[in-house]
N, C-alpha and C positions, 0 to 999 in steps of 0.2 A: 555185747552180750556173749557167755560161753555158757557151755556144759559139756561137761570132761565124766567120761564115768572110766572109774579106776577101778579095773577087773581084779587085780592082784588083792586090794582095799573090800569089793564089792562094795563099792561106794559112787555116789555121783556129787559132783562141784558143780551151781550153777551161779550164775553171775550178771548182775545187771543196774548200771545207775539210771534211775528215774527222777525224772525233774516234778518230784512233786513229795508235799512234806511227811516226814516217816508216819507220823498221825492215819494220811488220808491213804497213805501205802498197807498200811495193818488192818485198819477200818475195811480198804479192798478185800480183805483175805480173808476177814471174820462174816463179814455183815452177808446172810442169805439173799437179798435182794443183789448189791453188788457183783458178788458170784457167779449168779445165776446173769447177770448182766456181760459180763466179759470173761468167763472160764468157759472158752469153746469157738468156733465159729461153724458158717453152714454148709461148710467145704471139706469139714472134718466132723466134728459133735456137737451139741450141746449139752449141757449143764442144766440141772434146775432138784426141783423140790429139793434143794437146800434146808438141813434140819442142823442147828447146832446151840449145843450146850457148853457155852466159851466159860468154862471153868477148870484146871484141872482134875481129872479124872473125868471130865462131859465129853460124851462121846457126838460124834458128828456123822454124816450120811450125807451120799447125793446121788442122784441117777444122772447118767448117760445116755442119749440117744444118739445114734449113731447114725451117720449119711445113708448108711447102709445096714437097715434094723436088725441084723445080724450081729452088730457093732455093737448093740446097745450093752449096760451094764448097769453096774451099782458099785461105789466107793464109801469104805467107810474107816472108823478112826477114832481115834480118845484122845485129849489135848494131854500131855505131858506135862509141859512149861508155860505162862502166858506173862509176858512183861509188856505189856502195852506202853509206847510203840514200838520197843527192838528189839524183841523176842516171838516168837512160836516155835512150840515144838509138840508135832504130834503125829499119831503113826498112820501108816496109810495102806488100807487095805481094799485091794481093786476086784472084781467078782472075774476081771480078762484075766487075772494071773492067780485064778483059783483062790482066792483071799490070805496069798503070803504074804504076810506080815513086814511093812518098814517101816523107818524111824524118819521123818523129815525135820529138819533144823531151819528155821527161817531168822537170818539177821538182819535188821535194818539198823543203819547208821546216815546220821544225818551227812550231806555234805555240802560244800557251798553250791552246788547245781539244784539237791535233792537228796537224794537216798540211793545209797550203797545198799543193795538188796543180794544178800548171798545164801544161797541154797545148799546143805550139806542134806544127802538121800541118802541114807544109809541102810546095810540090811538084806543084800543081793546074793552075798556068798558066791556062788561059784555060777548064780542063772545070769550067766552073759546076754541072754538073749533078751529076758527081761530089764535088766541093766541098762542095754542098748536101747529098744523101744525107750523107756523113763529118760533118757538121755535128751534123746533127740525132744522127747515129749515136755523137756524140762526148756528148751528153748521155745517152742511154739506158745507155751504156757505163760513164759514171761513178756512173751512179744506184746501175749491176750491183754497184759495187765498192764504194760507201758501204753499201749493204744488207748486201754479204759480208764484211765489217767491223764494221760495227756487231755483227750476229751475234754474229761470232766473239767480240767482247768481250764479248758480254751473257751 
């Protein structure tokens, strides 16, 4: 697993193959229940009331509660792109970074293990500091989503 965020770009790379089929990797990312199941843990946040309208131009929302209720938030967002299973793309807007505006890019490709899962976060400009947080936050994120997969298959 990587995530590289490119200041010069304000862009983030992130990267991770999952042994489970692109299908049940997308179905992960879309489906509010699943979400709300593995986007978070209780050592950092949780996730939940998951609202999404998987259409393009359907906007999506989710709160955050945080370890530390100071933490808490609201995320939201409009789907761009949908090619079920090896596409998403939609923007992403966090209430912790004042609700500036990015673009996320989700690829899934099949592989003989699973799924090549590659995250392009685009949209930082020159806030390194949020850059950096989404970075590190792009690997904890995917870890959430190999763990809630693997699972699920085992």
């Amino acid at each position: 697993m990587t995530a590289v965020a490119d200041f010069s770009a304000g862009t983030i790379h992130a990267a991770i193959e999952i042994e489970a089929a692109p299908e049940a990797v997308f179905d992960a990312l879309v489906e509010p229940a699943q979400l709300a199941a593995w986007w978070g843990s209780p050592d950092t946040y949780r996730t939940h009331d998951w609202q999404i309208d998987l259409r393009p131009g359907g906007e999506w929302s989710a709160q955050a509660t945080g370890v530390v209720a100071a933490q808490s938030g609201v995320v939201k967002g409009k789907y761009v792109e949908i090619e079920r299973p090896r596409l998403l793309v939609y923007s992403w807007q966090p209430s912790w970074d004042d609700f500036a505006e990015t673009l996320i890019r989700v690829e899934l490709r099949p592989t003989p293990k699973g799924t090549s899962v590659r995250i392009t976060h685009t949209g930082f400009g020159d806030r390194t500091v949020s850059g950096t947080g989404h970075a590190n936050g792009w690997k904890r994120v995917l870890g959430w989503l190999e763990r809630h997969l693997l699972g699920a298959a085992g």
